[in-house]
C-alpha positions in Angstrom: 12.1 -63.1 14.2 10.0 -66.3 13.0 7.0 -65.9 11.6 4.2 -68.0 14.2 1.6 -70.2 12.5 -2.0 -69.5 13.3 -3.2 -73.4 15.1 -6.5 -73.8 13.5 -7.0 -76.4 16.2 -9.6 -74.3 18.4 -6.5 -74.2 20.9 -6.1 -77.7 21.3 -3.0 -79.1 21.4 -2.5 -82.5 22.7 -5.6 -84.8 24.1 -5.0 -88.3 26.4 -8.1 -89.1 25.0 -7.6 -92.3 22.7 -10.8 -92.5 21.1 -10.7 -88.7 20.6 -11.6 -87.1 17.5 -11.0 -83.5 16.3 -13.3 -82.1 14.8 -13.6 -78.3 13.2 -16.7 -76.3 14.3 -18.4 -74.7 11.2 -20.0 -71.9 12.0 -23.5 -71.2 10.0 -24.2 -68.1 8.3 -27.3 -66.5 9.9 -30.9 -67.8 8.8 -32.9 -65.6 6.9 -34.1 -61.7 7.5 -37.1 -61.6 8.8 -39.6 -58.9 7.3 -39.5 -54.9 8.0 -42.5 -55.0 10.0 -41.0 -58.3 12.1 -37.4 -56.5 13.2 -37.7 -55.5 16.6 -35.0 -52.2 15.8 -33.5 -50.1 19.0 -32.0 -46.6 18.4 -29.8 -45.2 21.3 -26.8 -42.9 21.2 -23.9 -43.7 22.3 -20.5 -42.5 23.4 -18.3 -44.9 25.2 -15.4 -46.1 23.5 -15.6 -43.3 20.8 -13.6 -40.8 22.3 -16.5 -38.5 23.5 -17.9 -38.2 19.7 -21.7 -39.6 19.3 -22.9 -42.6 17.6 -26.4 -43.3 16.7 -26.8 -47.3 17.1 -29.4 -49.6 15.7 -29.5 -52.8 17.1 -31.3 -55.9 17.4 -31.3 -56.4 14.0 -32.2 -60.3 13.1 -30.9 -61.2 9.5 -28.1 -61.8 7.3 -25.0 -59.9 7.2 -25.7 -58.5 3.8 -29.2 -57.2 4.6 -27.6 -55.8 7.2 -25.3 -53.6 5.7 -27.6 -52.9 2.7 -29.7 -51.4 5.5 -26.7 -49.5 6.7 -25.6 -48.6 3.3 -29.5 -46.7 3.1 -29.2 -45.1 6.4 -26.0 -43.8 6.0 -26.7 -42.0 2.1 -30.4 -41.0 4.3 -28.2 -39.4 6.7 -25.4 -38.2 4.9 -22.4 -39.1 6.9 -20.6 -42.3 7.5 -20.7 -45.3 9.6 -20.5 -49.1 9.4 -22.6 -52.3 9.9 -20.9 -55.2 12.4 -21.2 -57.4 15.7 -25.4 -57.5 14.3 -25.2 -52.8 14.9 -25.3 -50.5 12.7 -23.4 -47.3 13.7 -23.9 -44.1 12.2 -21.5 -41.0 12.7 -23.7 -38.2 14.5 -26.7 -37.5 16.2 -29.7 -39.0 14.1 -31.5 -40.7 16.8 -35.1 -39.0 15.9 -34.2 -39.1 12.2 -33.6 -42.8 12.0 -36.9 -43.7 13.7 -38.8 -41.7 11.7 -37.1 -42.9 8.4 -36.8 -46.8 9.6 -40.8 -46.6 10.1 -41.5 -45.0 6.8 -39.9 -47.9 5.1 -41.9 -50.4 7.6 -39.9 -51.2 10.3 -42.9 -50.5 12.8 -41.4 -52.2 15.5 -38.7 -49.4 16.0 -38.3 -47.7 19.5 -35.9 -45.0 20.5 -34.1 -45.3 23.9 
């Protein structure tokens, strides 16, 4: 079996287009974090997808990938258990829902709500 070779075209393969120029879309690394007391945080459980077991979620974080999961990284030693940081969530393994609020407005995230 061959090996097939990832087109780093965007999908585009052939264009009637004469004056047409390809061009790659860069895609820019978020902005900056905004400030504890700026993040608008939402805390929800959840089970779809997860095979009945319950996630805590914390979303609407607005920042850079690294903030995020150094944010994660503190929530998750806070709560002793495991989860990961992506797609702008942070899931944590378990039911911390309360926890997490109380915790995220200790360190100055005021903005936090719980659904």
């Amino acid at each position: 079996m061959s090996k097939k070779t990832k087109n780093n075209s965007g999908g585009l393969v052939y264009s009637t287009n004469p004056n047409f120029l390809h061009t790659q879309e860069t895609h820019e690394e978020e902005e900056t974090t905004l400030a504890p007391e700026a993040q608008k945080l939402k805390v929800q459980l959840d089970s779809k997808q997860r095979a009945g077991k319950i996630v805590t979620l914390i979303s609407g974080f607005i920042g850079t990938t690294d903030d995020l999961e150094a944010l994660a990284k503190k929530l998750k030693m806070f709560c002793g258990t495991g989860g990961s940081a992506k797609d702008h969530q942070i899931i944590i393994q378990g039911d911390y829902k309360e926890k997490i609020v109380q915790q995220l407005k200790s360190w100055g995230y005021t903005r936090t709500t719980a659904k």
